[in-house]
N, CA, C and O of each residue as an XYZ file, in Angstrom:
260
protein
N       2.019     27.137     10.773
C       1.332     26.738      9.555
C       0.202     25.785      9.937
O       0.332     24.974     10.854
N      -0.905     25.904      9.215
C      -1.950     24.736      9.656
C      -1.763     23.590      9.219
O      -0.794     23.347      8.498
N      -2.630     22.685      9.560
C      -2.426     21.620      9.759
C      -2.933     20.881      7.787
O      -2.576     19.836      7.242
N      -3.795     21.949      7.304
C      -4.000     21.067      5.800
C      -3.242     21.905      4.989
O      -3.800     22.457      4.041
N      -1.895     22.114      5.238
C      -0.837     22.779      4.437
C      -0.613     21.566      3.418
O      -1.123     20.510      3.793
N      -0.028     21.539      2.355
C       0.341     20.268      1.434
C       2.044     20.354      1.495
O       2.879     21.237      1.298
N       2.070     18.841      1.904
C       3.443     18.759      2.405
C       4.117     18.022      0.995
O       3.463     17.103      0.502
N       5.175     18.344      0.467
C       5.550     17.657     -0.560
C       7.196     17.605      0.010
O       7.736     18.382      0.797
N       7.873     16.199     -0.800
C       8.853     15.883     -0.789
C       9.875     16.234     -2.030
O       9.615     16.447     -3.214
N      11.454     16.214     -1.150
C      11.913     16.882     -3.193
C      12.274     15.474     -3.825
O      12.463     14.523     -3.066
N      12.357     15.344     -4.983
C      12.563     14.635     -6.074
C      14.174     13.765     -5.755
O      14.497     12.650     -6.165
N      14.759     14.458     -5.130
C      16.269     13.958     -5.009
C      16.107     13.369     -3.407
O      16.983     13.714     -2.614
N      14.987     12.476     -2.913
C      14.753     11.682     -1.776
C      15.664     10.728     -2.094
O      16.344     10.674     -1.069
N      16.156      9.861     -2.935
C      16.346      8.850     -2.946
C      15.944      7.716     -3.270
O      15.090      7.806     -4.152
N      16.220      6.397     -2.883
C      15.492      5.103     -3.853
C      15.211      4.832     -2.159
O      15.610      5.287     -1.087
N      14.022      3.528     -2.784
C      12.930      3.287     -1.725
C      11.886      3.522     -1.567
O      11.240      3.481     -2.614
N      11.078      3.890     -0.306
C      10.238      4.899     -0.600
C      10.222      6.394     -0.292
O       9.374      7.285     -0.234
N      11.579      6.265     -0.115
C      12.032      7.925      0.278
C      11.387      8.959      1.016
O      10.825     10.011      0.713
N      11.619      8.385      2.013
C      11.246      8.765      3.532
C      13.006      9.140      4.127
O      13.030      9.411      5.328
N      13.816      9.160      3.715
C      14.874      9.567      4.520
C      15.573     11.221      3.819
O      16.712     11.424      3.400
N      14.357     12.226      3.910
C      14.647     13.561      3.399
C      13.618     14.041      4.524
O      12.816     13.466      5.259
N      14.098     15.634      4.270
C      12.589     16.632      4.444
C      11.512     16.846      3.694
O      11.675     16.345      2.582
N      10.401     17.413      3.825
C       9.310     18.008      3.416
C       9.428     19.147      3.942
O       9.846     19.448      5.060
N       8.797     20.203      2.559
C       8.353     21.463      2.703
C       7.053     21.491      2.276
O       6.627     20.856      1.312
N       6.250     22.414      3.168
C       5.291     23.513      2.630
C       4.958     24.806      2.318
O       5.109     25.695      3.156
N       4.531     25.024      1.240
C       4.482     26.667      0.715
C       3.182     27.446      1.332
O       1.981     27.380      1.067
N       3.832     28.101      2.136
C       2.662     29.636      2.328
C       2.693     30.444      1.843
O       3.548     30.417      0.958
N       1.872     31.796      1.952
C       1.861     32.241      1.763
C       3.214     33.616      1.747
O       3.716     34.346      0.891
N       3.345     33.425      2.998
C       4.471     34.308      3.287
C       5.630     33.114      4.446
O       6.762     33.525      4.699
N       5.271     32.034      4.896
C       6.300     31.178      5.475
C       6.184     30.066      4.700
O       5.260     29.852      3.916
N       7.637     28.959      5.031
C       7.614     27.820      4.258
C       8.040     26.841      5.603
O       8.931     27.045      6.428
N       7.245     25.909      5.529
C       7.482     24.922      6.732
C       8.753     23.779      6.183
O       8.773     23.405      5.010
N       9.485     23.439      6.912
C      10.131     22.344      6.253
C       9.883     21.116      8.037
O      10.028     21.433      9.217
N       9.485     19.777      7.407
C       9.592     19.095      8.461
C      10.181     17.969      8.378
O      10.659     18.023      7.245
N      10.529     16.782      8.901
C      11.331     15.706      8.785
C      10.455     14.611      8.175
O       9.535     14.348      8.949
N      10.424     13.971      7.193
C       9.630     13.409      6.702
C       9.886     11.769      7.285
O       9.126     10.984      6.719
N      10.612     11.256      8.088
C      10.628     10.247      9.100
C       9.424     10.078     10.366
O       8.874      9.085     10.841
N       9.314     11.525     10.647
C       8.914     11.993     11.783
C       7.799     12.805     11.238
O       8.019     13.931     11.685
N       6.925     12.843     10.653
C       5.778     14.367     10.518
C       4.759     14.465     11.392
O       3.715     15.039     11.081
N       4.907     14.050     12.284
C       3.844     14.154     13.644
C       4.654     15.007     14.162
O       3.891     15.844     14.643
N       6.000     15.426     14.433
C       6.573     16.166     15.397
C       6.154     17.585     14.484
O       5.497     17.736     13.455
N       7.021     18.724     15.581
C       7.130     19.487     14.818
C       7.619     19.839     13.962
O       8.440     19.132     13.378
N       7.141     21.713     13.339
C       7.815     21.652     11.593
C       8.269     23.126     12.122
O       7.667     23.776     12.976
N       9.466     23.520     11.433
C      10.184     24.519     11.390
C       9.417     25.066     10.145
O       9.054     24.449      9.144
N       9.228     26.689     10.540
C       8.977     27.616      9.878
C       9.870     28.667      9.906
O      10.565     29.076     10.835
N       9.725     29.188      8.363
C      10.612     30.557      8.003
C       9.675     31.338      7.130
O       8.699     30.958      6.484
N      10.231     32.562      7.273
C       9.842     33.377      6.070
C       9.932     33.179      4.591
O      10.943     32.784      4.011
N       8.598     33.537      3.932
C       9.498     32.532      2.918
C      10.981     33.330      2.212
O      11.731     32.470      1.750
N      11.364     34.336      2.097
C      11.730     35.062      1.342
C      13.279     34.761      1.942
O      14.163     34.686      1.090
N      13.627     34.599      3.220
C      14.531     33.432      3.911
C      14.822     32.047      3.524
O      15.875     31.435      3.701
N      13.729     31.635      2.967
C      13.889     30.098      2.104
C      14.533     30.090      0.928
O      15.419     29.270      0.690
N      14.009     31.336     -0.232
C      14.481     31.734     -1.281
C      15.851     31.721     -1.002
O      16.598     31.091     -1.750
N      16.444     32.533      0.300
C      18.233     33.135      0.297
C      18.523     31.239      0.363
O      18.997     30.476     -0.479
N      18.075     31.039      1.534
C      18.931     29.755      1.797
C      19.210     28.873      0.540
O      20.335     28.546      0.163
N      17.963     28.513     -0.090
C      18.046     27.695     -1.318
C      19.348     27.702     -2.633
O      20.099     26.896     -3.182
N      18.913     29.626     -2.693
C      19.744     30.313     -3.587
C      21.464     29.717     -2.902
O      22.344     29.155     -3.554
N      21.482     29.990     -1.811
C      22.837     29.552     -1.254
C      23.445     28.140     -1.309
O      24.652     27.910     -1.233
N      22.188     26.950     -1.491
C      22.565     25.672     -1.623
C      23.181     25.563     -3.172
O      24.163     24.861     -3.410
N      22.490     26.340     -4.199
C      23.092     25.738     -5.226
C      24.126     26.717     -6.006
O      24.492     26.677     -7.181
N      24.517     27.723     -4.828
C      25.944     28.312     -5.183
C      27.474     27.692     -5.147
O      28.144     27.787     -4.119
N      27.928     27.122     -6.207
C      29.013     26.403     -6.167
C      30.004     27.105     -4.971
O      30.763     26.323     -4.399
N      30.031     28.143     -4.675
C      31.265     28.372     -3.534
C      30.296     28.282     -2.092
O      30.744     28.765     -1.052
N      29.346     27.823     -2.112
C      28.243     26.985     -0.685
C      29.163     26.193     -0.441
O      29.467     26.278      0.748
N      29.949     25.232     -1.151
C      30.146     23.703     -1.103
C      31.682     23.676     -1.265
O      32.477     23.990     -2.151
N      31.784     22.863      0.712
C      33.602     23.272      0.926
C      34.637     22.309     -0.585
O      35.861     22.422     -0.663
C-alpha cells in the first residue's frame, strides 16, 4: 500500500490518546492494518475481501471461547 493511504483508528481504542490499538487502511482491493504504537514499521496487508471474512468472524458470537 502507499505511503498516502489514510490510516484511521477504530473507535473502541480506548481512553487516553489511544495509541494502544491498530490502524487500518482501505484500498482498493487490500486493507493494511498496522500497529498504531509503531507506524513507521511495517503494515500487514490482505485482500480486502479476507478482511470482510475475518471481521465477519470477530463479531460472531461462537468466535468467542
Amino acid at each position: 500500500m502507499a505511503d498516502r493511504v489514510r490510516w484511521r483508528k477504530s473507535s473502541y481504542s480506548g481512553g487516553g490518546d489511544g495509541n494502544a490499538c491498530v490502524e487500518v487502511a482501505s484500498g482498493r482491493t487490500r486493507v493494511g492494518i498496522r500497529d498504531s504504537k509503531a507506524p513507521g514499521r511495517a503494515a500487514l496487508t490482505i485482500p480486502a475481501a479476507g478482511f470482510t471474512v475475518f471481521l465477519e468472524a470477530l463479531k460472531s458470537p461462537t468466535s468467542m471461547p
